[in-house]
N, C-alpha and C positions, 0 to 999 in steps of 0.2 A: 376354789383353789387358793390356797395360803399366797400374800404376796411375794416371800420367799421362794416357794416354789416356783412363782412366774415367771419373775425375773431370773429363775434360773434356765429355766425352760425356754424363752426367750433369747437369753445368750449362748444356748447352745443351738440353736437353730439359726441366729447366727452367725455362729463360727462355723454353722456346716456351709451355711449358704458361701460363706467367705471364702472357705476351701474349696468349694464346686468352680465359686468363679475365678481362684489361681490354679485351678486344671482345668479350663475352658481359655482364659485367655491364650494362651500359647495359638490354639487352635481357633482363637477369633485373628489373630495378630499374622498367622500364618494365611487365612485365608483372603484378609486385607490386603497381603505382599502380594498372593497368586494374581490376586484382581488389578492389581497396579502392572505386575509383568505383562500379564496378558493386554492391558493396555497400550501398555509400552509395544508391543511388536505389531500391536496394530497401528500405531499412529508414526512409528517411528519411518516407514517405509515411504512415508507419505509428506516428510519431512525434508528439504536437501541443503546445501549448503553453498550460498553462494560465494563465487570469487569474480572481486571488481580489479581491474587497472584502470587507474585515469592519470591523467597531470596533477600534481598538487607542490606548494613550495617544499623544497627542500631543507633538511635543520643546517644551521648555519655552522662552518668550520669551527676546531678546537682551537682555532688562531683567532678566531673572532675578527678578520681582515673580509668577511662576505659585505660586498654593498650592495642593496639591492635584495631582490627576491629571486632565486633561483628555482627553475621547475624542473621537476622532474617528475616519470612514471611513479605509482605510487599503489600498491595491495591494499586492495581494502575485504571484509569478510562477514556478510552475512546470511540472511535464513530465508527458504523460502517458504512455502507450500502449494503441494501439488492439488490441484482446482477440478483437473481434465484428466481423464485417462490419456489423450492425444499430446499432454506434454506442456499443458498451459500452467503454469505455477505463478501465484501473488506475493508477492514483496514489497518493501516501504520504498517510496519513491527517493526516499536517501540513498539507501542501500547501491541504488544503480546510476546514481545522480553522475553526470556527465563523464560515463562508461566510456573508454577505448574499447574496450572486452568485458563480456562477463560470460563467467563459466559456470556447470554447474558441477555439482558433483552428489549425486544419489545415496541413500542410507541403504543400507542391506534388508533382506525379509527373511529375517532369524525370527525362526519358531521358539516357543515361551522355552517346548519340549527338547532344544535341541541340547546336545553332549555341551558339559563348561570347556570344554577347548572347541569345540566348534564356536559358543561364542567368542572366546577371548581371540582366536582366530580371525574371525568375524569383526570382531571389534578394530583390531591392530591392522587390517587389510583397508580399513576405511581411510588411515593415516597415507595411503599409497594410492587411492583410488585414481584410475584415471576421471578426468574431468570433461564436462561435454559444452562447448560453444551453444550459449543462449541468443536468441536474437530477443530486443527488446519490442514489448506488442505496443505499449500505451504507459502514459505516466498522468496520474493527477497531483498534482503536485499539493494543492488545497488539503486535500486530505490525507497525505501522503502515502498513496496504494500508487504500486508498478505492475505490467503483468509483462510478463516475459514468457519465452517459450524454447523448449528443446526439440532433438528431431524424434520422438521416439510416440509410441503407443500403448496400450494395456498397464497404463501406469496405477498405483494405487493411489485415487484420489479423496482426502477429506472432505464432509459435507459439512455445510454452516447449520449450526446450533439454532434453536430460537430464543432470541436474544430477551425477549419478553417473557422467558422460563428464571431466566438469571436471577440468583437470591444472592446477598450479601450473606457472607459464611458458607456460600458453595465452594468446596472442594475444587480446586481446577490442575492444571500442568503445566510447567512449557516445557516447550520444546523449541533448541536452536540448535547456533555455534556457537557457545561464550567462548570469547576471547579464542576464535581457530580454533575451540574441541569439538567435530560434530560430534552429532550425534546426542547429544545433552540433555536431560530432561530434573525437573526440578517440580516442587509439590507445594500447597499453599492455600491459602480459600480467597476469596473475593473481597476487597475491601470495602469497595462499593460500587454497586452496577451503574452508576455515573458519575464521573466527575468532570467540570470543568475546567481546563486552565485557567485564562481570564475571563471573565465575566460578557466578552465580548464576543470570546471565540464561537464561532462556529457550527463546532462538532464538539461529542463526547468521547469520554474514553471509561475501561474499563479500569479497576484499580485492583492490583492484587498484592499479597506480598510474596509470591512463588516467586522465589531469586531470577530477577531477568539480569544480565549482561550484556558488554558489547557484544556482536558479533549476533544475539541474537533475534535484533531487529530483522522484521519479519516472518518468524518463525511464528508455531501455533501456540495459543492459548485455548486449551480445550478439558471440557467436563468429564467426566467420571464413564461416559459414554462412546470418547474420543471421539466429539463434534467439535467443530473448532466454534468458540464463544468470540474468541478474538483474536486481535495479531499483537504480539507483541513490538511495541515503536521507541517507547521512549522513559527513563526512569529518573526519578530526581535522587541525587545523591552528592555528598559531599566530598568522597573519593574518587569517584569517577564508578568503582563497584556498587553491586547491589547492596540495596540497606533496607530492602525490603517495599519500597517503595515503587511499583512500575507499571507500568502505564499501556493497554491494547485496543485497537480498535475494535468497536463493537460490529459480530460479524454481517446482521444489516448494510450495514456500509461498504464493509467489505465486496459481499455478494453484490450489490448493483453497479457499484465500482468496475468490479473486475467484470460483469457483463458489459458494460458501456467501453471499456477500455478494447476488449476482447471483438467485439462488433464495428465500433467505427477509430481506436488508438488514440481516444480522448471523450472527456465527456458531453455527450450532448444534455446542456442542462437550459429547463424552460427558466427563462428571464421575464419577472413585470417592471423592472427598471425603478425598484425603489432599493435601499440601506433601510437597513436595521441595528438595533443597540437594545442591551437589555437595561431594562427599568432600574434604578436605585435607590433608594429611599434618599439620597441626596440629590439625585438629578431628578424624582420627582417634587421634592418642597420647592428645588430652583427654578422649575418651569410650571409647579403646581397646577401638578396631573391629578389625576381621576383615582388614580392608585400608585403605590410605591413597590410594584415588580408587575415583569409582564416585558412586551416587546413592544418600543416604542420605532414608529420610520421617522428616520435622520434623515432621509432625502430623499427627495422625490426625482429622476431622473426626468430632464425638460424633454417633451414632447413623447416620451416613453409609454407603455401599454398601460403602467400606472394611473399617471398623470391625464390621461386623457380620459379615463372608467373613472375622476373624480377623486381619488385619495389624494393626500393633503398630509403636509408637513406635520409630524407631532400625534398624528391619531397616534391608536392604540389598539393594536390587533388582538382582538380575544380570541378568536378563532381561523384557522383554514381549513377548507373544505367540510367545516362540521369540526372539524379535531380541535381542540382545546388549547389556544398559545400560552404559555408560559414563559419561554426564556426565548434565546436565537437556536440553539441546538432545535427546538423543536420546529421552528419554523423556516430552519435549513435542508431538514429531512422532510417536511411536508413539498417543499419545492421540488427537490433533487426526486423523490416519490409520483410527484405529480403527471398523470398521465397525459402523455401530447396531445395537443387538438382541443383538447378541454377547458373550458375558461374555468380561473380558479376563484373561487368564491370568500373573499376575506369579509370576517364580521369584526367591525370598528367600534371605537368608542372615540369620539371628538364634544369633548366637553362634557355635557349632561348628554350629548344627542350615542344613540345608538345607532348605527346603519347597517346594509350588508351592501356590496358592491365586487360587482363579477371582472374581471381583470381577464381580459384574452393575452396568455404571455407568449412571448416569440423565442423560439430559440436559438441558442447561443452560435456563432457562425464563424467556422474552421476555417481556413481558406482551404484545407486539401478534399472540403466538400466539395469544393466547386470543382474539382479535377478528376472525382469519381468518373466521369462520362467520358475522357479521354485517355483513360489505360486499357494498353491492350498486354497483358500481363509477360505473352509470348515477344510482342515485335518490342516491347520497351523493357524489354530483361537485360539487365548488366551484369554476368554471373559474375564476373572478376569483383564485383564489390557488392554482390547479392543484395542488391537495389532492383525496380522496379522504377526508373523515370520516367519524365515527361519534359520535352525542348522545351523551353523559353521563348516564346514567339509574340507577336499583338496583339493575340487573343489573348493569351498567359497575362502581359501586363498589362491588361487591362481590367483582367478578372482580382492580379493582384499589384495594386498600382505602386506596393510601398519598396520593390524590388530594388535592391542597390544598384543592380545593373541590368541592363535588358539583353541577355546574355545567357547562357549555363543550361542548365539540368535541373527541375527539381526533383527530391526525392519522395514519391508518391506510398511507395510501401517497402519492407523489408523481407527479405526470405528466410526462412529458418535456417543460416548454415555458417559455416566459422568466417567466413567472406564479409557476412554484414556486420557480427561482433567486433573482426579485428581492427575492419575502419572508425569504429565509431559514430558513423553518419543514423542520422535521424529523422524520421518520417517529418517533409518540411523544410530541411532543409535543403540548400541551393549548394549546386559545386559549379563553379564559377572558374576555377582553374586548377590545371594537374601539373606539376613541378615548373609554375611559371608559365604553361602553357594556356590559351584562354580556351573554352570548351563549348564549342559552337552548338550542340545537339546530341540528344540519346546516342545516332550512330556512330559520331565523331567521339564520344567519351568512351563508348564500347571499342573501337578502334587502338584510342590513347593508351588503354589498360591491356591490351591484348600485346602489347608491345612488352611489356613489361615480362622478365622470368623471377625466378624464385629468388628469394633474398634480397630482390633491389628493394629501394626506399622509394616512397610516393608522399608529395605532401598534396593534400587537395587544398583549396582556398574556397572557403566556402560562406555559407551565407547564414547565418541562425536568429531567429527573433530580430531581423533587423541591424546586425551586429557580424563584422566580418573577422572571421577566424580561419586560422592552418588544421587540418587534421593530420598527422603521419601517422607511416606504419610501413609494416616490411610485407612485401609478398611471400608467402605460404604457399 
């Protein structure tokens, strides 16, 4: 065939192919949208919106004559996800950070198929929704996961992704409340399946550029599948808005978190009583190490499970349990991972010398462990403030000797009802006195409260971390 003719032959084949694919697109572009909708009504449902009151300062007068720092109640708004069909939903431990109340409020389960006024109906009813009292379950604060919980059942709940499928360039979503809109969802692909903050920290996080927002701390970050890969926590920006830059916990974390918080309302994590710091190619020529990355221990806790199985200042962990150390993130998820009972097995390097040394760790110790065996859920119920206590007696201070006073109530557990939300009272804490009055015992506080009718004010005087603080609120 003439070269003329090829290249003619050639360019019309083509322009055919070119024409085929601007009458396909439409119908690749349209089936792309259907798979995002039908996304969307599945993950949407699964999604709620939280609302906080706490105390916070006040903005100062347009006279500028404020002295001092004035408090006041203060709305804060963000995102959950629902975990449990029975009502349990995870959120960032900011989000509910020293809650008076938190409330929630449910996304609707609008079908892809249903009529545009049924959704825009739909939509504009969410702006009005009534709201439902959370009590709060467990907070880790380290990592910043909450679980909280409402009174309800048959809920639609999301299941965690596996995080080890995750590719840079994956396709992901979120979903919140930016800025108070629920319902919100935004589109993006993954930046990179890890990033660290400081070199020091911890944990990892997810990086995407799906537009995250205030408001939608806590909400889900999830795959093409509506698995949740992560939660969305925290974004760097120079506006205070999205600029593409934002930050979710990876849902590993998630998932054991919220088991831990859900089972005992804090984390039971295995301790061998050393620190750690990741390697630097500066901190290794300054101490002239073995290697310039990796996980060096900074301290060895005196007489700890460490210290006593032989590790030593300065090693350098290559391994636990078999797994491969590289930085602190990985050798915080091999601990927080590590099965109770087991002694854990770290492989070192100290100088030229290689070793392995087995480490039996102890775990971390509540004080409201030790009060598991003294509730009795029926005779130490305070409905009026939907607690669960336990009197203050010789045995109590003794079990907990740091108590301000030997005195009060403490509070052992909360019940899922507007009671425990509106006080603000927290698993631990101590109520020590009701409007000035001092609170000898579970009965004596269930009495105090019973006095009370609707609309009066109550302030408790209470006990937190060691640290004595007012709660108010109004009876309901």
């Amino acid at each position: 065939m003439p070269r003329t003719a090829a290249l003619c032959l050639a360019g019309s084949l083509f322009s055919a192919h070119a024409q085929t694919a601007r009458r396909n697109s439409p119908a690749i572009l349209d089936q792309f949208s259907d798979s995002v909708q039908t996304l969307a009504a599945r993950v949407a449902p699964s999604v709620v919106e939280i609302s906080v009151t706490r105390y916070g300062p006040r903005e100062e007068s347009t006279t500028g004559r404020t002295s001092g720092v004035t408090l006041g109640r203060q709305q804060a708004v963000g995102s959950g996800i629902i975990i449990d069909p029975n009502g349990y939903i995870v959120t960032n431990a900011h989000v509910v950070a020293n809650a008076l109340r938190i409330r929630v409020t449910r996304m609707s389960q609008m079908a892809p198929s249903a009529s545009p006024d049924q959704i825009i109906s739909d939509a504009l009813a969410l702006a009005i929704a009534p709201p439902v009292d959370a009590t709060l379950v467990g907070v880790y604060k380290e990592l910043d996961v909450a679980v909280i919980k409402i009174p309800a059942d048959g809920l639609p709940a999301l299941h965690f992704a596996d995080y080890h499928k995750l590719r840079q360039g994956q396709v992901v979503f979120a979903f919140g409340s930016r800025q108070g809109l629920g319902n919100s969802m935004s589109m993006g692909v993954v930046s990179s399946v890890a990033r660290q903050p400081e070199p020091d920290s911890p944990f990892v996080f997810i990086q995407t550029d799906a537009p995250i927002n205030p408001g939608d701390s806590g909400g889900p970050l999830v795959n093409t599948a509506g698995e949740v890969v992560g939660m969305d926590t925290f974004i760097l920006s120079q506006s205070g808005g999205s600029e593409g830059i934002g930050f979710a916990i990876p849902s590993p974390l998630i998932e054991l978190a919220a088991h831990e918080l859900r089972e005992h309302g804090h984390m039971h994590q295995q301790m061998i009583g050393v620190g750690v710091q990741t390697i630097t190619p500066t901190l290794a020529a300054a101490l002239k190490l073995t290697r310039d990355s990796g996980v060096l221990i900074s301290d060895v806790a005196p007489d700890g499970p460490a210290e006593s199985a032989g590790v030593k200042l300065n090693d350098i962990v290559t391994a636990v349990d078999g797994r491969r150390m590289e930085n602190v993130p990985m050798f915080t998820t091999a601990m927080l991972s590590h099965p109770a009972g087991q002694k854990v097995k770290l492989q070192l390097e100290r100088g030229a010398e290689t070793l392995t040394i087995e480490v039996a760790p102890v775990e971390e110790t509540h004080d409201t462990d030790h009060l598991a065996d003294r509730i009795d859920p029926e005779k130490n119920r305070i409905r009026q403030l939907g607690i669960v206590g336990i009197s203050i007696d010789k045995q109590i201070t003794d079990i907990l000797p740091g108590l301000r006073g030997p005195y009060g109530v403490i509070v052992a557990a909360l019940s899922a009802s507007a009671a425990a939300s509106a006080t603000g009272l927290q698993v631990g804490d101590v109520v020590h006195e009701v409007n000035g009055t001092a609170v000898s015992d579970v009965d004596g506080l269930r009495a105090m409260m019973e006095k009370f009718k609707r609309g009066e004010s109550v302030a408790l005087f209470i006990e937190r971390d060691s640290k004595l603080q007012y709660l108010s609120f109004e009876i309901e």
